[in-house]
C-alpha positions in Angstrom: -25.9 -23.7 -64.0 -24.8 -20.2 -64.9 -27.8 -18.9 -62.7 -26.8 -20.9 -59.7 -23.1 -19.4 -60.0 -24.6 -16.2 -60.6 -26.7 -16.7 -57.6 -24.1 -17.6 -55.2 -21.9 -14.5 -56.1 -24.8 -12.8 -55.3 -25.0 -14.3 -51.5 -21.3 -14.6 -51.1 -21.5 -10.3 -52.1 -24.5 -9.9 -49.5 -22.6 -11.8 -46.7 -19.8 -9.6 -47.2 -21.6 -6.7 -46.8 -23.5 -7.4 -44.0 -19.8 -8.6 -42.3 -18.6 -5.6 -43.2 -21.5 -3.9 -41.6 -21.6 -6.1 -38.6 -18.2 -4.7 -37.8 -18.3 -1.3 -38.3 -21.2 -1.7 -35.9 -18.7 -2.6 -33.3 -19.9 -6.5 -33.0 -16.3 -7.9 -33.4 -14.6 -4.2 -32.1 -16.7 -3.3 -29.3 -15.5 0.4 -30.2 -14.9 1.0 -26.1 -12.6 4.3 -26.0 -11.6 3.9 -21.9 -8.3 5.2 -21.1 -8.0 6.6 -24.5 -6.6 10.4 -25.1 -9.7 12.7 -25.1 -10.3 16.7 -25.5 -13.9 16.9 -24.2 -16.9 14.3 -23.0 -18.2 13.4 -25.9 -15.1 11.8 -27.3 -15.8 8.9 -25.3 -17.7 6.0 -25.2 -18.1 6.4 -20.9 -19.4 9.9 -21.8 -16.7 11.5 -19.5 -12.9 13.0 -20.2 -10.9 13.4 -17.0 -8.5 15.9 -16.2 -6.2 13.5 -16.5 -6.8 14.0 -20.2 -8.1 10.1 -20.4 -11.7 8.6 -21.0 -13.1 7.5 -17.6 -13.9 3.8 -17.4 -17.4 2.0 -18.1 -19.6 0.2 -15.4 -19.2 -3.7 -16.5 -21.1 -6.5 -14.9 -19.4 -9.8 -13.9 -20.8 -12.7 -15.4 -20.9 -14.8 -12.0 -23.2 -11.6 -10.3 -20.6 -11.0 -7.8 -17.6 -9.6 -8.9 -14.0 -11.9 -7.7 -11.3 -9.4 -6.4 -9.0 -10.1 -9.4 -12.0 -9.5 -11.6 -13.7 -11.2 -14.0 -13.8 -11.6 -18.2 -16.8 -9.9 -20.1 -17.8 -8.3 -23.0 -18.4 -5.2 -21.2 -15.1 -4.2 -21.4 -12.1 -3.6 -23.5 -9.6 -7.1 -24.5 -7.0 -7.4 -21.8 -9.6 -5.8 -18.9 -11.6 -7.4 -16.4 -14.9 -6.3 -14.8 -13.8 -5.0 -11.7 -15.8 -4.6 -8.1 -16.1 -1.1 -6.6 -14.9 -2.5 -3.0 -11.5 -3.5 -4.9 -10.6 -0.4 -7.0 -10.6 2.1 -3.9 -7.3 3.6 -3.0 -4.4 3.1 -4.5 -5.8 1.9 -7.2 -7.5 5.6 -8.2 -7.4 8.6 -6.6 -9.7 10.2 -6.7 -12.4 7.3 -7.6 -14.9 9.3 -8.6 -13.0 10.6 -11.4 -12.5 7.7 -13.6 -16.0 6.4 -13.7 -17.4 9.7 -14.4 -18.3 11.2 -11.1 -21.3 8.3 -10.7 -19.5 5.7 -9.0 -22.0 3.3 -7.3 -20.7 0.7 -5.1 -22.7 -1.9 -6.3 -21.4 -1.7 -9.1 -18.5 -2.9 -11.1 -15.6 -1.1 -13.5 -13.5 -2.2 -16.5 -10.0 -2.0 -15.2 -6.7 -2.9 -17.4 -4.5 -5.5 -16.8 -0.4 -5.4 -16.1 -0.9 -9.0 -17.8 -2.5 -7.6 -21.2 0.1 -4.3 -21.1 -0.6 -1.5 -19.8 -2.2 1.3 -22.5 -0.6 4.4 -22.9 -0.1 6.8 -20.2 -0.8 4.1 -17.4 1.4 2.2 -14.9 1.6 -1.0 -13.3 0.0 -0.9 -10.0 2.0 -1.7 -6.7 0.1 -4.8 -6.5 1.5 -5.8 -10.2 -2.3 -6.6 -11.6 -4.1 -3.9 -12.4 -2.7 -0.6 -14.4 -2.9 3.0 -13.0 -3.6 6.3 -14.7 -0.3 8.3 -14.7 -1.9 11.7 -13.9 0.9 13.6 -14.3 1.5 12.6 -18.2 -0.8 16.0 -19.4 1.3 17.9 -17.6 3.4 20.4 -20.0 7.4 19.6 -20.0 9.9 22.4 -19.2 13.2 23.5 -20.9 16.0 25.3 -19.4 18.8 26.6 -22.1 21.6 28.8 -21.3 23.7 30.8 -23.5 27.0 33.4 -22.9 30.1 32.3 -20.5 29.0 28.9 -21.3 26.1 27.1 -22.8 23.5 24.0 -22.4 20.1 22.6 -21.8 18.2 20.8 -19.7 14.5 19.3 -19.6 12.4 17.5 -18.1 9.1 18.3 -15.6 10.0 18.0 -11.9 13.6 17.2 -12.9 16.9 18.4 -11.8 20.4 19.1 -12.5 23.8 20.4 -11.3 26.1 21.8 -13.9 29.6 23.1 -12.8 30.2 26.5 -14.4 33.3 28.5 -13.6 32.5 31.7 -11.3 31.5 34.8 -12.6 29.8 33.5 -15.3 26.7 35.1 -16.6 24.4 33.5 -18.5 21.4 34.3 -20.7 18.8 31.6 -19.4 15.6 30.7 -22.0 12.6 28.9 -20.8 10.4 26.6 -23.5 7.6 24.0 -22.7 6.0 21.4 -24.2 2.6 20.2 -23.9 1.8 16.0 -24.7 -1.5 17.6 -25.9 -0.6 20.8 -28.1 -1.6 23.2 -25.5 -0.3 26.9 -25.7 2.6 27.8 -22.9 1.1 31.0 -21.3 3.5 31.9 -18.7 7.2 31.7 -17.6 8.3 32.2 -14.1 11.5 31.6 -12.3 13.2 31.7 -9.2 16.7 32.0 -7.9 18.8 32.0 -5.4 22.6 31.3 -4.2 24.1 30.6 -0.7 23.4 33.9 0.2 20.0 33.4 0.3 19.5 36.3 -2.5 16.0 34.9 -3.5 14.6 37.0 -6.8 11.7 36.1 -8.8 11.0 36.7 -12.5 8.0 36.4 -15.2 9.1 36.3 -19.0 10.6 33.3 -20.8 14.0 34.6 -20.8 16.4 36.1 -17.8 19.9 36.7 -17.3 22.0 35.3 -14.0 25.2 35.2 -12.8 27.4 32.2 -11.0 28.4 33.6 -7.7 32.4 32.8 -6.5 32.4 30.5 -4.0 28.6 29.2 -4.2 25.7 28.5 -6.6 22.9 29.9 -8.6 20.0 27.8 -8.4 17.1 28.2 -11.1 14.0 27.2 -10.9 11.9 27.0 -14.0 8.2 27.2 -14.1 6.0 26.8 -17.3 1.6 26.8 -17.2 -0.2 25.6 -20.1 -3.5 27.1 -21.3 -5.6 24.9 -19.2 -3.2 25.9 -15.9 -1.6 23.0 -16.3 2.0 23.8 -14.7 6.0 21.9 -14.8 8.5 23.1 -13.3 12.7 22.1 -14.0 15.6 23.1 -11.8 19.7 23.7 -12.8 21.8 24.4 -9.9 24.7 26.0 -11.6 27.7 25.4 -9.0 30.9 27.5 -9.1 34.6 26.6 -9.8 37.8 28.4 -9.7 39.0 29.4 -13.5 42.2 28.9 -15.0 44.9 31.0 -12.6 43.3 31.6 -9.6 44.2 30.1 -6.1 43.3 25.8 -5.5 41.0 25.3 -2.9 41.7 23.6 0.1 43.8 20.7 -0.9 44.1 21.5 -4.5 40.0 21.8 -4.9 37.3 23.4 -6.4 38.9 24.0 -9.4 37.0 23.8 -12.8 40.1 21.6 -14.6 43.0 20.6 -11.9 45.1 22.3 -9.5 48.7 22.6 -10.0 49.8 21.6 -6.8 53.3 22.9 -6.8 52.0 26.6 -7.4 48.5 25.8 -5.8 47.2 27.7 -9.1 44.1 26.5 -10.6 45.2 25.4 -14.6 
């Protein structure tokens, strides 16, 4: 009796290991890295990193031969994708194509594309047709930062954003440029550009200038940051005057930064 015990710890001991095995061979996690984050090629299974900064997708074949325009279930491809045909991943879908599959797009063949219905992974978007997910290809992209310091202070951030902040006139400011990349890369170069209703366009290189609110207009500043792998963001503050404490209301008691004392027409 104590040998068959002995026995079946043995087999219930092998069957673990060879589950254990069976899995870290990818049988119950196919180990599929599409649409991951990757550095370089060879971190993905597709054997191709866009420069989007995402694995490109692997070919898949549909089970019924002929891939259905909402696509089709198979092992081929990650849970919550389908086995897409080329015909229906063209534009908008991906642009370009080519890209995602790892420059070897055939049309005869078929792609594993994500689902809206399973989530969308990281760093992709619901489609406009609200079934299939889209690389955002903008997510790389490093993340500027706009802070001011002196007659007033603030921040602002955000890549292709803008803002309008009402500063009283005269004002000069100590402007700092930072960026961020999603991916660690170094920021290698600052550039701005300004300008105010007088058209007085300058440009700068550095990560920190210094400006001044014009009376009667605005100073707009224009941010741009590039990331070691030229990469670029850019941010934008339109600093727009108003009349300090004292001076004369504009017309009808405006433009000034508090109120307008409108018995003396005197800003307060």
């Amino acid at each position: 009796m104590e040998k068959v015990i002995a026995h079946s710890k043995w087999v219930v001991l092998a069957i673990g290991l060879a589950m254990s095995t069976v899995v870290g061979c990818g049988l119950f996690d196919s180990g599929i890295t599409d649409g991951e984050v990757c550095d370089a090629d060879k971190d993905c299974t597709s054997e191709a990193c866009t420069s989007y900064g995402l694995c490109s997708h692997s070919r898949c074949e549909c089970p019924s031969g002929n891939c259905a325009e909402a696509g089709e279930v198979t092992s081929d491809c990650r849970d919550g994708w389908r086995c897409v045909g080329y015909d229906s991943i063209l534009d908008p879908l991906f642009d370009p194509v080519k890209e995602f599959f790892g420059a070897k797009s055939n049309e005869h063949d078929g792609y594993c594309q994500p689902t809206c219905e399973a989530g969308c992974p990281e760093h992709y978007v619901c489609g406009e047709g609200g079934e299939f997910c889209s690389p955002d290809e903008d997510w790389i992209y490093p993340v500027p930062t706009v802070t001011w310091t002196g007659d007033a202070t603030g921040e602002f951030s955000g890549r292709d954003q803008s803002t309008t902040v009402v500063i009283e006139e005269g004002s000069t400011l100590t402007l700092t440029g930072t960026g961020s990349s999603p991916q660690g890369n170094a920021i290698v170069e600052y550039s701005w550009e300004t300008v105010s209703g007088a058209a007085d366009y300058m440009d700068f290189a550095g990560p920190t200038i210094e400006t001044t609110v014009p009376s009667g207009s605005y100073r707009r500043v224009e941010l741009r940051v590039v990331d070691d792998a030229s990469r670029s963001g850019m941010v934008t503050v339109i600093f727009e005057s108003c009349r300090g404490a004292g001076t004369t209301c504009g017309y009808e008691g405006s433009g000034c930064c508090s109120s307008c004392d409108d018995a003396s027409n005197t800003c307060l």
